[in-house]
Backbone atoms as SQL, in Angstrom:
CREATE TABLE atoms (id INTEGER PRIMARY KEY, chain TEXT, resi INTEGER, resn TEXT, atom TEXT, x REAL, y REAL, z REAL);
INSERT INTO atoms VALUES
  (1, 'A', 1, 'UNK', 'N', -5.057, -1.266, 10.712),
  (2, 'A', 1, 'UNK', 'CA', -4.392, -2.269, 9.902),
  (3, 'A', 1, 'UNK', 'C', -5.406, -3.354, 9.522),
  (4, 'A', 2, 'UNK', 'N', -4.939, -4.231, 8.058),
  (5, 'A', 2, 'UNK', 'CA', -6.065, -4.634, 8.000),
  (6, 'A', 2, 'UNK', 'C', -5.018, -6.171, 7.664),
  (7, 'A', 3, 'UNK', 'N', -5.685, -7.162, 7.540),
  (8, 'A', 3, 'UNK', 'CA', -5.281, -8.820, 7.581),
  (9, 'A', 3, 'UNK', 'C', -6.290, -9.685, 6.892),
  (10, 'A', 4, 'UNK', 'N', -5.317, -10.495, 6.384),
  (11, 'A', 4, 'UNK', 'CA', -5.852, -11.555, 5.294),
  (12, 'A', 4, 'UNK', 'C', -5.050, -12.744, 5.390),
  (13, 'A', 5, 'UNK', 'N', -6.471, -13.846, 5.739),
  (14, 'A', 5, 'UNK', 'CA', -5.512, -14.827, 5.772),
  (15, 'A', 5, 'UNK', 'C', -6.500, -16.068, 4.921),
  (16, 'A', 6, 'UNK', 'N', -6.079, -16.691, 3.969),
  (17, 'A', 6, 'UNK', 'CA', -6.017, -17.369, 3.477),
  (18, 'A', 6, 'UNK', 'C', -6.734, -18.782, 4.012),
  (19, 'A', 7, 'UNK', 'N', -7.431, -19.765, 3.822),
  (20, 'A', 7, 'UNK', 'CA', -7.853, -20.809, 4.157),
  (21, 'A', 7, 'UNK', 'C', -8.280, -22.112, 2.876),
  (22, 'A', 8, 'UNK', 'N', -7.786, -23.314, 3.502),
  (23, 'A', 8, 'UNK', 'CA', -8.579, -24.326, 1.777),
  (24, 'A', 8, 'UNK', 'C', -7.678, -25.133, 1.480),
  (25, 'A', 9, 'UNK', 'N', -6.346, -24.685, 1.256),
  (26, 'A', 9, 'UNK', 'CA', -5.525, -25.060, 0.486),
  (27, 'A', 9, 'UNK', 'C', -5.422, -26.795, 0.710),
  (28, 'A', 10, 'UNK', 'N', -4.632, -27.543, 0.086),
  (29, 'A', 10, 'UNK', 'CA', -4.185, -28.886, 0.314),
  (30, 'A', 10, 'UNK', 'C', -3.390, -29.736, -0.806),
  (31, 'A', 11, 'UNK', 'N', -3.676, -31.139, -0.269),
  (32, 'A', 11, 'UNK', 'CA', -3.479, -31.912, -2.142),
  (33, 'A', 11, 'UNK', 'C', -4.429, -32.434, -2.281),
  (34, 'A', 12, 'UNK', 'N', -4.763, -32.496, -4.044),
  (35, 'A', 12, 'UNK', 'CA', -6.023, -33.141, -4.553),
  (36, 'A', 12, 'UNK', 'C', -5.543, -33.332, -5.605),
  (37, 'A', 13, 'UNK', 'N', -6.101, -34.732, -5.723),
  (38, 'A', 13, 'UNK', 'CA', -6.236, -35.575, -7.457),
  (39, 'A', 13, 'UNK', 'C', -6.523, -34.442, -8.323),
  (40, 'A', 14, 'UNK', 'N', -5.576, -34.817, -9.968),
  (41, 'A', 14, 'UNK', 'CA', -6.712, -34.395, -10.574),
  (42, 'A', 14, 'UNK', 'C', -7.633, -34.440, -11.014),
  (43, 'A', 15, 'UNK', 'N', -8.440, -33.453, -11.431),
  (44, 'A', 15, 'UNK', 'CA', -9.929, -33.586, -11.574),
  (45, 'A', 15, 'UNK', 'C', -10.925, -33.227, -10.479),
  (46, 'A', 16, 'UNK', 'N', -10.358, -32.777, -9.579),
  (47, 'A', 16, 'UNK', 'CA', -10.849, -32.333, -8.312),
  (48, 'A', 16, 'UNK', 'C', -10.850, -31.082, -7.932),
  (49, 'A', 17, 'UNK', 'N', -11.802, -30.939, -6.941),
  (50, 'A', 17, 'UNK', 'CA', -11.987, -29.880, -6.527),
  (51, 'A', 17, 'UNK', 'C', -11.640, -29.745, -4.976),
  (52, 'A', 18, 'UNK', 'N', -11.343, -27.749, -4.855),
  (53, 'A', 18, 'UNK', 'CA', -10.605, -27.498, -3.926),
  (54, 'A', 18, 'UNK', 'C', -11.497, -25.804, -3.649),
  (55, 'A', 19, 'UNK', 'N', -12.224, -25.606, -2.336),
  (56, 'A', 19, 'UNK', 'CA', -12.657, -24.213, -1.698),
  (57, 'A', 19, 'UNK', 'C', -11.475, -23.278, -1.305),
  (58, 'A', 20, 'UNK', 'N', -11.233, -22.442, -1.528),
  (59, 'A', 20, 'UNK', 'CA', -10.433, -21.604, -1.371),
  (60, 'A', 20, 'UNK', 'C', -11.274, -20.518, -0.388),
  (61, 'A', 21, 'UNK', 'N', -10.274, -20.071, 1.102),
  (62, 'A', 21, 'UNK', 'CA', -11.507, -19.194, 1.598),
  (63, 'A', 21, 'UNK', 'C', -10.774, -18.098, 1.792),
  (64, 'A', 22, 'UNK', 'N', -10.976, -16.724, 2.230),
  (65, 'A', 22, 'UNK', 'CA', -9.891, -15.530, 2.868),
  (66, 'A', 22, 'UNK', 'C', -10.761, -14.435, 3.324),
  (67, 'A', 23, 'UNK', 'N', -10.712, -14.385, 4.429),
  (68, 'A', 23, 'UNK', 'CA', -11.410, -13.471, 5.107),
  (69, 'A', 23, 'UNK', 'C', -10.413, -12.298, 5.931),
  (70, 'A', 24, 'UNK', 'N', -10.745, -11.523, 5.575),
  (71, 'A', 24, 'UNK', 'CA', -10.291, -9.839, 6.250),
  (72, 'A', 24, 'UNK', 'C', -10.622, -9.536, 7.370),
  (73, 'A', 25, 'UNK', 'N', -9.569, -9.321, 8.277),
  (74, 'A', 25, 'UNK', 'CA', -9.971, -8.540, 10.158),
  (75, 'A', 25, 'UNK', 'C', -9.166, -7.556, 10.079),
  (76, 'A', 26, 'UNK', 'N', -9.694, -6.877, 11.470),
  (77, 'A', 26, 'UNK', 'CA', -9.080, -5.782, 11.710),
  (78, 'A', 26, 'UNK', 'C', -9.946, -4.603, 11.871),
  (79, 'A', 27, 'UNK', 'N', -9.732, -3.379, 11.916),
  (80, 'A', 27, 'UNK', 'CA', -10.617, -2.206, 12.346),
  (81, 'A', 27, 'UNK', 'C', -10.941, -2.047, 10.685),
  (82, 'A', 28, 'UNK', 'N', -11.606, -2.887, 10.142),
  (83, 'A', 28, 'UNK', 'CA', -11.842, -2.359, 8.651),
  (84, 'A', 28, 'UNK', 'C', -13.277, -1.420, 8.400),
  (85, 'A', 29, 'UNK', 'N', -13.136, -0.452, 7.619),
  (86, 'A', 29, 'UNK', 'CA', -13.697, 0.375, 7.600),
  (87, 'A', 29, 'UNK', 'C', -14.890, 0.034, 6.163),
  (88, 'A', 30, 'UNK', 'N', -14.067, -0.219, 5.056),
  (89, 'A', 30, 'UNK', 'CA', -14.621, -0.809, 3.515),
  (90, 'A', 30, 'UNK', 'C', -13.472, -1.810, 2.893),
  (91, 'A', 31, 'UNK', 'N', -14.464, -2.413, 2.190),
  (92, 'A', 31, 'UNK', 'CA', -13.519, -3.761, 1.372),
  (93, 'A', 31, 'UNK', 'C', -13.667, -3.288, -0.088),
  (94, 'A', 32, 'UNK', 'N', -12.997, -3.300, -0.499),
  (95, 'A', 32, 'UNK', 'CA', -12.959, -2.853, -2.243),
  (96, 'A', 32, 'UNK', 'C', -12.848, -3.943, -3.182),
  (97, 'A', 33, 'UNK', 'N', -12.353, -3.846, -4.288),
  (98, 'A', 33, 'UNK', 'CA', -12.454, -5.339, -4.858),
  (99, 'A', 33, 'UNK', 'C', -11.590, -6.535, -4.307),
  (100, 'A', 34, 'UNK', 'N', -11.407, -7.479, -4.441),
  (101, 'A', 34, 'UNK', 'CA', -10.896, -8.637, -3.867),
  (102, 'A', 34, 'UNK', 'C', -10.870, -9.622, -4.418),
  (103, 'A', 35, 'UNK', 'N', -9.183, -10.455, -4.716),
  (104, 'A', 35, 'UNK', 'CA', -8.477, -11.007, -5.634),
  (105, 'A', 35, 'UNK', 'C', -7.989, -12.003, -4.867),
  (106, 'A', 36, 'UNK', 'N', -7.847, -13.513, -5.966),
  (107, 'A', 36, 'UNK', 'CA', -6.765, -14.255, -5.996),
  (108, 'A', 36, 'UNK', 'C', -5.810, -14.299, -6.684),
  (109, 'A', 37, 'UNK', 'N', -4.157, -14.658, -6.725),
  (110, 'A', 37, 'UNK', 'CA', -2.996, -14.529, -7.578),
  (111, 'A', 37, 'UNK', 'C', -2.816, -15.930, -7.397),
  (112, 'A', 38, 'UNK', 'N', -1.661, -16.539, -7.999),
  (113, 'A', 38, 'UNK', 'CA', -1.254, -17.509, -7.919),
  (114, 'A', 38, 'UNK', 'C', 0.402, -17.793, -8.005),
  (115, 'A', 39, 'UNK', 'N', 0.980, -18.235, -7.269),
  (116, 'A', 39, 'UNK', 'CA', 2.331, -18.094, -7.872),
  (117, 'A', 39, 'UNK', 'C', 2.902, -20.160, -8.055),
  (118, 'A', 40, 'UNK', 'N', 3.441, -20.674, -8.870),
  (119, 'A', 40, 'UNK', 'CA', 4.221, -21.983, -9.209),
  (120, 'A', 40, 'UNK', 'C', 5.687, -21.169, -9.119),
  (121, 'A', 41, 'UNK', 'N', 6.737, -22.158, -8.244),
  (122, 'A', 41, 'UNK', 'CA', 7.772, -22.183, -8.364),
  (123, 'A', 41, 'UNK', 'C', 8.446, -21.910, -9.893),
  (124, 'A', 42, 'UNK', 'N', 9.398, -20.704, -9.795),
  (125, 'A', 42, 'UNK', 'CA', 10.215, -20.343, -10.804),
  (126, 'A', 42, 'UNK', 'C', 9.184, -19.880, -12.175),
  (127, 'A', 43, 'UNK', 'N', 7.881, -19.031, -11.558),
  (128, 'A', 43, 'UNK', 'CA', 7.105, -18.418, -12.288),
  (129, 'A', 43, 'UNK', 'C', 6.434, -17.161, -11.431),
  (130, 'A', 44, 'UNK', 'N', 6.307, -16.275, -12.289),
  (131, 'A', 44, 'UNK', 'CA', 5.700, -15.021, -11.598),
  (132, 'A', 44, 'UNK', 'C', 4.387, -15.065, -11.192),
  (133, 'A', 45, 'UNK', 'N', 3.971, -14.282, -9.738),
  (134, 'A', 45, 'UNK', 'CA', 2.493, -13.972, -9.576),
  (135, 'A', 45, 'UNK', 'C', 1.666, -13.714, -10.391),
  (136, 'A', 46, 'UNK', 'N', 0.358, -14.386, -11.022),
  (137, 'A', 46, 'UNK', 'CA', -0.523, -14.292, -11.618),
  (138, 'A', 46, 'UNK', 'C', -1.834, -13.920, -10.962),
  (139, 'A', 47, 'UNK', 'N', -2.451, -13.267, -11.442),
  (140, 'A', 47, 'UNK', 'CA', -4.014, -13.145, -11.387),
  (141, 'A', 47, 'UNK', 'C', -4.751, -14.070, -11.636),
  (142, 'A', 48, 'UNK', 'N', -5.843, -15.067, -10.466),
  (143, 'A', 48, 'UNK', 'CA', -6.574, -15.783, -11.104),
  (144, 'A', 48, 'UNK', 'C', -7.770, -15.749, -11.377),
  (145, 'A', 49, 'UNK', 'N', -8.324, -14.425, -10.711),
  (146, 'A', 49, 'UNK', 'CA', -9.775, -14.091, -10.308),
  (147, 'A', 49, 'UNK', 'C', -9.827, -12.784, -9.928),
  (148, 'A', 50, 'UNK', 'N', -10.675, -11.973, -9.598),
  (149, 'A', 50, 'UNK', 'CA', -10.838, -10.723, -9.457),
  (150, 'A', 50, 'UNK', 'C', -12.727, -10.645, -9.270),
  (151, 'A', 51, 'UNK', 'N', -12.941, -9.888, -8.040),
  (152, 'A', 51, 'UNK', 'CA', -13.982, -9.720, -8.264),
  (153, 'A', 51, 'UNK', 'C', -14.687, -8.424, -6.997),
  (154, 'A', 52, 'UNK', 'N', -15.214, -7.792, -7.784),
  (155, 'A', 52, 'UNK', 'CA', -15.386, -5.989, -7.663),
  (156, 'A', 52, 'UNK', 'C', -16.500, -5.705, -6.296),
  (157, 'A', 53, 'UNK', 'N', -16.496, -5.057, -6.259),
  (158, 'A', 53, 'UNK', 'CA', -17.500, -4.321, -5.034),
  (159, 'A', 53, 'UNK', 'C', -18.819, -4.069, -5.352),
  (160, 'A', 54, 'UNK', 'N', -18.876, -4.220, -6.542),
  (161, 'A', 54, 'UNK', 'CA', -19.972, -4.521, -7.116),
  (162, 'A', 54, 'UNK', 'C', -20.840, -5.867, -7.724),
  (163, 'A', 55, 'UNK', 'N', -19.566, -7.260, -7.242),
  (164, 'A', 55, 'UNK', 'CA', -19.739, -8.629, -7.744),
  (165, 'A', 55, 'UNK', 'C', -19.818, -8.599, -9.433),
  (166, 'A', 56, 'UNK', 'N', -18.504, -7.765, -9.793),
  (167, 'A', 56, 'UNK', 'CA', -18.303, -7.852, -11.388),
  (168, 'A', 56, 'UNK', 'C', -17.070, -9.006, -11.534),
  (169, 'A', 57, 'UNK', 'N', -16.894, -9.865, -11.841),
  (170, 'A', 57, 'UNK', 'CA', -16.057, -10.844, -11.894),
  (171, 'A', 57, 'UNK', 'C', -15.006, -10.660, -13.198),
  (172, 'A', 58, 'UNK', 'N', -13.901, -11.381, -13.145),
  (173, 'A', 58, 'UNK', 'CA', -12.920, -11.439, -13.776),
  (174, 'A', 58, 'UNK', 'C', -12.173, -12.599, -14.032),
  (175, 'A', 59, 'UNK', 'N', -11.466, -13.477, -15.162),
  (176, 'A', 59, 'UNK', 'CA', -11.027, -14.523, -15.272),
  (177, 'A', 59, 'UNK', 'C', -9.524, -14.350, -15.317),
  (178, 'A', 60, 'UNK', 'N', -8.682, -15.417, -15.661),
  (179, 'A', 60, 'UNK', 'CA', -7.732, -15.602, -16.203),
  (180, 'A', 60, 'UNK', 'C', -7.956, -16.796, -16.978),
  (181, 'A', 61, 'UNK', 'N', -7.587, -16.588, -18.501),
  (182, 'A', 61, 'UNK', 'CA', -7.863, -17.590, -19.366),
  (183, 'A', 61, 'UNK', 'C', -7.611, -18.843, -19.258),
  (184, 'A', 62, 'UNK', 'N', -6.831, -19.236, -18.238),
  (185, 'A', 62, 'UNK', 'CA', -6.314, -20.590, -17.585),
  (186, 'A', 62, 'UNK', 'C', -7.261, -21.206, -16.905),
  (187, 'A', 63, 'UNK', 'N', -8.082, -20.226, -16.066),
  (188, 'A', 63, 'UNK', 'CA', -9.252, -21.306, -14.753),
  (189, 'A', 63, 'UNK', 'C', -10.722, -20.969, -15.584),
  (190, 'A', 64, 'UNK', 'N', -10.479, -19.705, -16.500),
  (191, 'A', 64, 'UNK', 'CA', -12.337, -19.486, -16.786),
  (192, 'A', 64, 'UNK', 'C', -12.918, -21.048, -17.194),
  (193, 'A', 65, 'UNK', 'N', -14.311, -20.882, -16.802),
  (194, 'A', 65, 'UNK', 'CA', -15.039, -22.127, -16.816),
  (195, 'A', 65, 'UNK', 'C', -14.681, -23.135, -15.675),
  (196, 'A', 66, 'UNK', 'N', -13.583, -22.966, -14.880),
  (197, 'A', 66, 'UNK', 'CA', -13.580, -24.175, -14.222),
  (198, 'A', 66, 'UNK', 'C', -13.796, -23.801, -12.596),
  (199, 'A', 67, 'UNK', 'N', -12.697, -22.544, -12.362),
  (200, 'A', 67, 'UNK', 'CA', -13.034, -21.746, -11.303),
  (201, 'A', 67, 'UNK', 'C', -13.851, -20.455, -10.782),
  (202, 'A', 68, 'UNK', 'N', -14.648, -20.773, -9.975),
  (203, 'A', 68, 'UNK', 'CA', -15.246, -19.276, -9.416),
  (204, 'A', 68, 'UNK', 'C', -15.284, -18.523, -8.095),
  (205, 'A', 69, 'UNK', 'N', -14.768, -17.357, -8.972),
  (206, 'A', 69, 'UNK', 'CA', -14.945, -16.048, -7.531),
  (207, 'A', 69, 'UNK', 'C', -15.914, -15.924, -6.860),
  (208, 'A', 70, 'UNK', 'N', -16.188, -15.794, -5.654),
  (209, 'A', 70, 'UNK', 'CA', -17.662, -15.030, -4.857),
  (210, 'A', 70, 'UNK', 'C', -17.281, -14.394, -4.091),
  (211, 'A', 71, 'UNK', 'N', -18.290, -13.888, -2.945),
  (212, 'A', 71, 'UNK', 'CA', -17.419, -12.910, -1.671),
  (213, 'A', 71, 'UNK', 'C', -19.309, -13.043, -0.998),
  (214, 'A', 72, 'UNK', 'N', -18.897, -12.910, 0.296),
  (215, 'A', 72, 'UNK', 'CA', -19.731, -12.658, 1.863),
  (216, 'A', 72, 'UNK', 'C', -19.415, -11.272, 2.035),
  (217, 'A', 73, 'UNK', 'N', -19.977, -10.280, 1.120),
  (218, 'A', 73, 'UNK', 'CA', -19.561, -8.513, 1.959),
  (219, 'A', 73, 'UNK', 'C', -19.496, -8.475, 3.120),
  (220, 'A', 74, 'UNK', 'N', -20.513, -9.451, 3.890),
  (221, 'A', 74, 'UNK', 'CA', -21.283, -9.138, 5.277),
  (222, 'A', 74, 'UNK', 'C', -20.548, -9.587, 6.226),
  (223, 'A', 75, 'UNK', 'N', -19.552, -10.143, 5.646),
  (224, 'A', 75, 'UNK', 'CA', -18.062, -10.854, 6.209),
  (225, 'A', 75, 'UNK', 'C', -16.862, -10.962, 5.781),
  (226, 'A', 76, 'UNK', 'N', -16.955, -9.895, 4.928),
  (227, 'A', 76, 'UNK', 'CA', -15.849, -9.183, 4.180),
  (228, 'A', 76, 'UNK', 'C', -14.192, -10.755, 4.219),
  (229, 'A', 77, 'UNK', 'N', -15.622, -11.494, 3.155),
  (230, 'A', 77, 'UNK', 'CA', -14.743, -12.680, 2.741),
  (231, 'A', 77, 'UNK', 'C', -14.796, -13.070, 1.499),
  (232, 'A', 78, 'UNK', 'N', -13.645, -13.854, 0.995),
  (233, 'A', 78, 'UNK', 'CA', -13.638, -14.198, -0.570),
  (234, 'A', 78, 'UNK', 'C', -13.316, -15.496, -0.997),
  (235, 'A', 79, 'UNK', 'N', -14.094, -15.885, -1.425),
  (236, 'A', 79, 'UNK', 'CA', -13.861, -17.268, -1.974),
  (237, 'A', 79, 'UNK', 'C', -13.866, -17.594, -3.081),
  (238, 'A', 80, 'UNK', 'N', -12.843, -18.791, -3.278),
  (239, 'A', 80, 'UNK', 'CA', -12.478, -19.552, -4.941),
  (240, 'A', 80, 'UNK', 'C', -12.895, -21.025, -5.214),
  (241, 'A', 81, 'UNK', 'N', -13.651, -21.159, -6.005),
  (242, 'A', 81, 'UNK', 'CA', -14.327, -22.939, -5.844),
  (243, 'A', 81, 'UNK', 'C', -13.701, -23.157, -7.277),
  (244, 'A', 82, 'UNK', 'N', -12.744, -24.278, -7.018),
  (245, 'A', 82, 'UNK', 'CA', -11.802, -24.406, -7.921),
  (246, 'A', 82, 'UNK', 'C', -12.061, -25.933, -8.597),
  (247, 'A', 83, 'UNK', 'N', -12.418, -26.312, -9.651),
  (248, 'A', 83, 'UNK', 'CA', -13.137, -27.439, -9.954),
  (249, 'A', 83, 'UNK', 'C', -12.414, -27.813, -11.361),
  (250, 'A', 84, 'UNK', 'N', -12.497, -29.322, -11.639),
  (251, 'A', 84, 'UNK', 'CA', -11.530, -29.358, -12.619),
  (252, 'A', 84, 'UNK', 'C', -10.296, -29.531, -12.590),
  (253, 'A', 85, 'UNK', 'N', -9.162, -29.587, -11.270),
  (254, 'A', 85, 'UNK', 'CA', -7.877, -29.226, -10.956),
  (255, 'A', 85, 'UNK', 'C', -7.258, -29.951, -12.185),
  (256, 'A', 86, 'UNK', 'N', -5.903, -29.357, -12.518),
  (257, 'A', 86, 'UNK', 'CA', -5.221, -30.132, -12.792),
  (258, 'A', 86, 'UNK', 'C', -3.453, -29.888, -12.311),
  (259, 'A', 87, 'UNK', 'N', -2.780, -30.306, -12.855),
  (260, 'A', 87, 'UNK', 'CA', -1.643, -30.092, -12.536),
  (261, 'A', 87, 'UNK', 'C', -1.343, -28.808, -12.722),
  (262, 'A', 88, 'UNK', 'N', -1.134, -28.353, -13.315),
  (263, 'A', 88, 'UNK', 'CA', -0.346, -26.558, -13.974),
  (264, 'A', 88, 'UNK', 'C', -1.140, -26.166, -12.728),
  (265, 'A', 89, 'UNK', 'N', -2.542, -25.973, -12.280),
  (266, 'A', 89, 'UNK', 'CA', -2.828, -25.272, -11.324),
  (267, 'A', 89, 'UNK', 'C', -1.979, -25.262, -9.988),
  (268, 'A', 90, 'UNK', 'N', -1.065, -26.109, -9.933),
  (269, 'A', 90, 'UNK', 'CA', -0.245, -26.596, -8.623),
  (270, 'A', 90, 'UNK', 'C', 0.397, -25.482, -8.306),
  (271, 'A', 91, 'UNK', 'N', 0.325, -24.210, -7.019),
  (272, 'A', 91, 'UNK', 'CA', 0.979, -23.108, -6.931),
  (273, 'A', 91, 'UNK', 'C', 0.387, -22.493, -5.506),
  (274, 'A', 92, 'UNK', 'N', 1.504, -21.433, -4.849),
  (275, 'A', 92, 'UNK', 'CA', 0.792, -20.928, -3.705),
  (276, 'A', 92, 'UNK', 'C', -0.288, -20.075, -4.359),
  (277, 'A', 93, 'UNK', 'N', -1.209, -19.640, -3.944),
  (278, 'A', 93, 'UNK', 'CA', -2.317, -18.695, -4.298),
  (279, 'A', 93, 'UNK', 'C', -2.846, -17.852, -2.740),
  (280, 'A', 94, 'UNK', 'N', -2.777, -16.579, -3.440),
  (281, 'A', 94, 'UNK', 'CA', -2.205, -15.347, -2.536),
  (282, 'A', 94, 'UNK', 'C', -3.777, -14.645, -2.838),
  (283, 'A', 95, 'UNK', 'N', -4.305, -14.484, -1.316),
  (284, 'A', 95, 'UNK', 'CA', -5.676, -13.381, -1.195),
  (285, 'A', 95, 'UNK', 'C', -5.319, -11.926, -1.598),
  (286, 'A', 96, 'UNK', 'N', -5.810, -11.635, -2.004),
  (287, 'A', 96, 'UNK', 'CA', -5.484, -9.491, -2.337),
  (288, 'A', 96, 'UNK', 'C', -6.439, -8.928, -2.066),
  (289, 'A', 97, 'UNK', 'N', -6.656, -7.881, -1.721),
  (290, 'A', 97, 'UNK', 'CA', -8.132, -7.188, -1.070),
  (291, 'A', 97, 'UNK', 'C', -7.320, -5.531, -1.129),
  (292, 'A', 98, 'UNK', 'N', -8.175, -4.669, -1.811),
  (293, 'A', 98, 'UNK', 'CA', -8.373, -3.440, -1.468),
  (294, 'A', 98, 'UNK', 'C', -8.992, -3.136, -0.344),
  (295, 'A', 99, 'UNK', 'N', -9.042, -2.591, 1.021),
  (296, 'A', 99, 'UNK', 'CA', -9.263, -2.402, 2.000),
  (297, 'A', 99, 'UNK', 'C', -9.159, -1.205, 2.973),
  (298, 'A', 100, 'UNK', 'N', -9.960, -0.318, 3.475),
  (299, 'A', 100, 'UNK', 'CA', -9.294, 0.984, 4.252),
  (300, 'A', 100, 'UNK', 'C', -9.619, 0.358, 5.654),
  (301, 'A', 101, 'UNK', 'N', -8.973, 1.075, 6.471),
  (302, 'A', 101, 'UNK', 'CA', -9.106, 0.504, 7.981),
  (303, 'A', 101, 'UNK', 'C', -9.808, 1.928, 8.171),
  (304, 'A', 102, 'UNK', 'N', -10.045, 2.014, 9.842),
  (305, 'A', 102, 'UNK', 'CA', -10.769, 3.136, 10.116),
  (306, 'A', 102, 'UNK', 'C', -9.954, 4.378, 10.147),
  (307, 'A', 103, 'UNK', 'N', -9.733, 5.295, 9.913),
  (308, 'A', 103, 'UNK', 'CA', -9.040, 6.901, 9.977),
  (309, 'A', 103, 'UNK', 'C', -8.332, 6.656, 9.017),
  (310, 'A', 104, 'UNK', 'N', -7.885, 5.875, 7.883),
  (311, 'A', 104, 'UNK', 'CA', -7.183, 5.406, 7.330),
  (312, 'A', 104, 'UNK', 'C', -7.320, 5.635, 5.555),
  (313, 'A', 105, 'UNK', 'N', -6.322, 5.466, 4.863),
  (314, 'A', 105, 'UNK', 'CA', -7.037, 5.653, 3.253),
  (315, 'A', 105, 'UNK', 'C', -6.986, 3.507, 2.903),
  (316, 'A', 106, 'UNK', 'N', -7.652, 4.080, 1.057),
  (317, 'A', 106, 'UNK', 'CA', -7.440, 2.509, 0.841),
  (318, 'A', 106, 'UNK', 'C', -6.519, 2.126, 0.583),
  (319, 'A', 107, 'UNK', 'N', -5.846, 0.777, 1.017),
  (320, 'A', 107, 'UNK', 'CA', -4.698, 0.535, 0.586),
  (321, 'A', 107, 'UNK', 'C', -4.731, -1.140, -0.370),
  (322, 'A', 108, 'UNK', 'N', -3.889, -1.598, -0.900),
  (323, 'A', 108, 'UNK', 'CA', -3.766, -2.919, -1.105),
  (324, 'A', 108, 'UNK', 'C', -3.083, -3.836, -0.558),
  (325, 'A', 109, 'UNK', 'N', -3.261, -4.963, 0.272),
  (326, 'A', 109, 'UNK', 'CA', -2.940, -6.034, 1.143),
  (327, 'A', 109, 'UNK', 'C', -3.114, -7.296, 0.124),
  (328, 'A', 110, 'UNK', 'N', -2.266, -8.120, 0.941),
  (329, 'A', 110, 'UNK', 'CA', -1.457, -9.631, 0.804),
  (330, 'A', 110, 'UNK', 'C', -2.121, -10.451, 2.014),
  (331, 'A', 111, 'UNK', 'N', -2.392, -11.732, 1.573),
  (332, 'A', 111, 'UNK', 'CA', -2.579, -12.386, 2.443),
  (333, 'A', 111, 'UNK', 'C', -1.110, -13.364, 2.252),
  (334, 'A', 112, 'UNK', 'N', -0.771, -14.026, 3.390),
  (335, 'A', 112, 'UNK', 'CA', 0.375, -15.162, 3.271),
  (336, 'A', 112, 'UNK', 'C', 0.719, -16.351, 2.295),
  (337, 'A', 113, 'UNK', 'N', -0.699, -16.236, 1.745),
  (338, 'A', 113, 'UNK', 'CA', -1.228, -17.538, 0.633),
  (339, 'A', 113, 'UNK', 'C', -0.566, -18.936, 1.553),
  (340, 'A', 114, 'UNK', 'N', -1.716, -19.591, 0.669),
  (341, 'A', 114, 'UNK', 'CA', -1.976, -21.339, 1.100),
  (342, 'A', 114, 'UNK', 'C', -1.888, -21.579, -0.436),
  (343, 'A', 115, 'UNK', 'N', -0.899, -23.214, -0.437),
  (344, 'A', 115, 'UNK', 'CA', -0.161, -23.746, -0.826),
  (345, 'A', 115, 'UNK', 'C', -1.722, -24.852, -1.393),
  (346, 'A', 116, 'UNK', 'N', -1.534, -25.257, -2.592),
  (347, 'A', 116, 'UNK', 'CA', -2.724, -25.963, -3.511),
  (348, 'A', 116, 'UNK', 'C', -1.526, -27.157, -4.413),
  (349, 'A', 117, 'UNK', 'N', -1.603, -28.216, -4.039),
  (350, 'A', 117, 'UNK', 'CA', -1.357, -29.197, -5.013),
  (351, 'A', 117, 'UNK', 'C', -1.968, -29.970, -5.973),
  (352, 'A', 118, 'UNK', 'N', -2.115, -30.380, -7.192),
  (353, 'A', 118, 'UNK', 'CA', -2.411, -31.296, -7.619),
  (354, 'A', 118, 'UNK', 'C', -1.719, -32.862, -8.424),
  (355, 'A', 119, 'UNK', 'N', -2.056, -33.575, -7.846),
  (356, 'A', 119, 'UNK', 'CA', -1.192, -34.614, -8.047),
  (357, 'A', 119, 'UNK', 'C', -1.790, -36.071, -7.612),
  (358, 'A', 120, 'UNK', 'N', -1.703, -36.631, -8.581),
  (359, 'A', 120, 'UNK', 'CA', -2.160, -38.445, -8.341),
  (360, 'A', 120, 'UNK', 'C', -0.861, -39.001, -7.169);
């Protein structure tokens, strides 16, 4: 089994910036690409980032330019440096990771997501 948990979250002014962290345990075997979503009350999960096993990155037209994906393979972790905040960004934001554990195939996992405000 594999686990994701989320780290970063808080409240911040806008115009500010916020680290987003999520690191994977467990008997993991390989990490595949590895995502942030986002969800705001009384709106659907979004994609905010995406970024490949190969460090091919991906936007959503909402954060490009302001936020960026990276990842620690070597610690099969993923991070979001989120700069610029503003309000609309205000939403839980949920880790995703393709992941196989050991004897296991790949599957796709959820982290619990951490909760991001922005607000004066």
């Amino acid at each position: 089994q594999v686990h994701l948990v989320e780290s970063g979250g808080g409240l911040v002014q806008p115009g500010g910036s916020l680290r987003l962290s999520c690191a994977a345990s467990g008997r993991i075997a390989s990490v595949g690409a590895m995502a942030w979503y986002r969800q705001a009350p009384g709106s659907q999960r979004e994609l905010v980032a995406r970024i490949s096993i190969g460090n091919v990155t991906n936007y959503s037209d909402s954060v490009k330019g302001r936020f960026i994906i990276s990842r620690d393979a070597a610690k099969n972790t993923v991070f979001l440096q989120m700069n610029g905040l503003k309000p609309e960004d205000t939403a839980v934001y949920y880790c995703n990771a393709d992941a196989r554990a050991y004897f296991s195939i790949f599957r796709n996992y959820w982290g619990p997501g951490t909760q991001v405000t922005v607000s004066s």
